[in-house]
N, C-alpha and C positions, 0 to 999 in steps of 0.2 A: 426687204433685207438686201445690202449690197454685198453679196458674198464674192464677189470676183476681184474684190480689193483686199480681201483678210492675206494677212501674210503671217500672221502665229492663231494657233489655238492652242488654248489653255482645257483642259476637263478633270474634272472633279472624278474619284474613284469609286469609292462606294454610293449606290442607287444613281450613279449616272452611266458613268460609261461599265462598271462592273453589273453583272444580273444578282438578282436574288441568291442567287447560288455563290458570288465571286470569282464569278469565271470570265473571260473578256471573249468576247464573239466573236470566231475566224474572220469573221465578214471585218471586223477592225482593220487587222493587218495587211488583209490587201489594200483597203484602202487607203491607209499609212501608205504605201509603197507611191500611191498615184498624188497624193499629196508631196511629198519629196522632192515627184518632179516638176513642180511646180514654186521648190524652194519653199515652201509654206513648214514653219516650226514647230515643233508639234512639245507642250509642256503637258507633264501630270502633275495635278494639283490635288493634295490632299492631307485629311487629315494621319494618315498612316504612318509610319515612321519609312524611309528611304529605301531600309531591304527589303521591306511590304513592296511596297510600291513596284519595283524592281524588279521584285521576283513573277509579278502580273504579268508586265512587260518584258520579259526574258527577252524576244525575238528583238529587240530595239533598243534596250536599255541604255547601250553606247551612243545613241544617236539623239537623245530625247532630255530636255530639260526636266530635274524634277523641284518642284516644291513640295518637301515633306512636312512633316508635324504642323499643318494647318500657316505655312509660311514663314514656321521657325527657319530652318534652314534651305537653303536652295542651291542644287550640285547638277554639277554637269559630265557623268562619270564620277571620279573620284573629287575631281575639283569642287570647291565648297567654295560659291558664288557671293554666299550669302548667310551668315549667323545672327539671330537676334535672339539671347539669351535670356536667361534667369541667373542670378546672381547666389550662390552659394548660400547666403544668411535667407534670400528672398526663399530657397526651396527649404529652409530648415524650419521658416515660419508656415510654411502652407501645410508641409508632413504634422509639425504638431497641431495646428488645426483641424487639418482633416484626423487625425488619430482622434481627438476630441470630442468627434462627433458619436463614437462608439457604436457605430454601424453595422450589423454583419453584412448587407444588402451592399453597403458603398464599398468601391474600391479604387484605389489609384496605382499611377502608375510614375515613374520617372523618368522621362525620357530624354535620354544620352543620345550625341551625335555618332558616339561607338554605338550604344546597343539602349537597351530598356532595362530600366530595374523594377522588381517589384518586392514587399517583404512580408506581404500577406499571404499565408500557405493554403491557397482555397482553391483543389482542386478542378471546380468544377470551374472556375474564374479563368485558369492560367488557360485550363484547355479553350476556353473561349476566347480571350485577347491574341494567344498565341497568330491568328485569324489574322491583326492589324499590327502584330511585334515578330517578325520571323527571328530577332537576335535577341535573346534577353539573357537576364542574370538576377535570382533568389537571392537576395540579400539579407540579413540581419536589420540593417539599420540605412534607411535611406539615405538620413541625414549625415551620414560617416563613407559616401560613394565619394571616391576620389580620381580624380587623374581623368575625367571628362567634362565635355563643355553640356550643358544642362539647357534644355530647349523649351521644354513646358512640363507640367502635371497633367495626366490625363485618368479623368476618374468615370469610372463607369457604374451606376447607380441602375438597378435593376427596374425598381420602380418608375423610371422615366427620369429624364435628363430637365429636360424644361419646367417641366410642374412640379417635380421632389425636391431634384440638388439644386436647381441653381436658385431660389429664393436664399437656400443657407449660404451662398457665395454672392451671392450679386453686391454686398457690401464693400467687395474687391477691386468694383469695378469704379474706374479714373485713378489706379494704380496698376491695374494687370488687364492683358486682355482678358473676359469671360466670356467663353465662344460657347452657345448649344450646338455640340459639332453634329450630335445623332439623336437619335429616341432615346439612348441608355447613356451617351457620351458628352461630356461638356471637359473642357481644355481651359485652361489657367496657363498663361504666359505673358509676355516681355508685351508692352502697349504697340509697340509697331510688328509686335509677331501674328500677321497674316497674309492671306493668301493675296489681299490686292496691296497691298508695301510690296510684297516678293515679285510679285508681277510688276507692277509698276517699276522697280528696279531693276529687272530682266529686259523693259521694253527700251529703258535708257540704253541700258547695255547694247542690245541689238540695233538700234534703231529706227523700232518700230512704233507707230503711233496709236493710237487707244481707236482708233477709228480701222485701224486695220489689223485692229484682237479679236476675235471672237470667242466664249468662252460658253463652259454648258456648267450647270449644275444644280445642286434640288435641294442644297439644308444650310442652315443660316450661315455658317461657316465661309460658304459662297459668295456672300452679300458684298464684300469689299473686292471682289474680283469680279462683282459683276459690274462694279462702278467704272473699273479699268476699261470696259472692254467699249467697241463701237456698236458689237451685236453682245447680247448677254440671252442663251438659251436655256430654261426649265425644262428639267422633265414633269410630263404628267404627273408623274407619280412627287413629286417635291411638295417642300412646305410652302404654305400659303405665303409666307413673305417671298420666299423665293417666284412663284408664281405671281406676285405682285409685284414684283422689282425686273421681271425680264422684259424684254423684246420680244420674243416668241416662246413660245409652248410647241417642245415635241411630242414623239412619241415615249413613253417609260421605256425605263432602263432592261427593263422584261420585252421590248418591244424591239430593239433596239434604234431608240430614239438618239445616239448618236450618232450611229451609220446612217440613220436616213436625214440627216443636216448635210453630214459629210459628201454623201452620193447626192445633193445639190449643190451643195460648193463646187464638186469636181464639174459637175454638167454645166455651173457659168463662167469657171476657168476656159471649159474649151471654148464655150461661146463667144468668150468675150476676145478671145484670137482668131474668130473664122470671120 
């Protein structure tokens, strides 16, 4: 690995740089600090919606590129870099379909660049997404949300995401993206809404070359942002596509297998000036 060339890193949230628990490891933030000064970018990439994400990252938020809702959008503070939508009729057709499926298990979500809807009153559901939606709003009727820009559907199926919902969706697929974001989670959005379109349009912006990205991540969702990159990092703990499409394997997310990339990145920064 040529780490004393990267000049942006991109990382995935959940099971990479986040722990089991959703906590992000002190050891990060210093390191963030020594990364800085060496001008290296630092993005978080995820399926989460923006004030998720954010709210992780509290101590840096201002400084830090984000790709939220799996590359729907991409902000930098307040600034919105990057929208790639769902179209009003498009979210009206997917709510009656999923309604269709008469599930008690499956559940969706609608998520807004303002905030998240959802119109199914399942307590035990809300308290668990609330997890990846810090902004939302209980609605009536999805199909009747107004006066926001609409980024994806995100349905969370208890049974497993890969082997339950997405065989009833994959017919969607060469009109929408259909992402398995997690074990419970698969994401329906706009064909260029992902995380390596969003990257790839950030590295134009900057000026940075796919050879000088590095990026970490562990569930399919990652796969088009590991294409981006010049080094592409798994965690241990990720899915086997992921683990077949990287450049290296770190340590899991419980290990903290991004600090210990990071704490070699910084030792061939120095090296490579002395």
């Amino acid at each position: 690995m040529n780490l004393a060339d990267i000049k942006l890193i991109a990382t995935d949230m959940d099971g990479t740089l986040l722990d089991t628990k959703g906590n992000v490891h002190p050891k990060f933030f210093h390191l963030y600090k020594e990364l800085k000064k060496h001008d290296i970018h630092f993005v978080a990439a995820s399926g989460r919606q923006y004030h998720s994400i954010v709210s992780k990252l509290d101590q840096i938020k201002d400084e830090i590129t984000v790709i939220a809702e799996n590359g729907a959008v991409t902000k930098k503070q307040e600034d919105v870099l990057l929208l790639t939508g769902l179209t009003k009729q498009e979210v009206e057709d997917l709510v009656t379909m999923l309604r269709a499926f008469n599930d008690n298990e499956i559940f969706y979500v609608l998520c807004g660049k303002n905030q998240a809807y959802i119109e199914q009153q399942d307590e035990n559901f809300i308290n668990f997404f609330q997890e990846y939606y810090f902004k939302f709003q209980l609605v009536e009727d999805l199909c009747k949300v107004e006066n926001d820009d609409f980024l994806k559907i995100a349905i969370f199926c208890a049974k497993g995401s890969e082997n339950h919902l997405y065989p009833k969706v994959k017919h969607l697929e060469g009109k929408l993206q259909v992402k398995v974001s997690g074990e419970v989670w698969l994401d329906l959005s706009h064909m260029n809404a992902n995380k390596g379109f969003a990257l790839s349009k950030l590295q134009n912006q900057l000026g940075i070359s796919q050879e000088e990205t590095l990026v970490f991540g562990d569930y399919n969702n990652d796969l088009e942002m590991f294409a981006q990159a010049g080094i592409s990092i798994a965690m241990k703990n990720a899915h086997p596509n992921i683990l077949n499409a990287a450049t290296y394997i770190t340590k899991s997310n419980d290990e903290q297998g991004v600090e210990h990339i990071l704490e070699q990145l910084l030792e061939a920064k120095l090296n490579k000036f002395k």
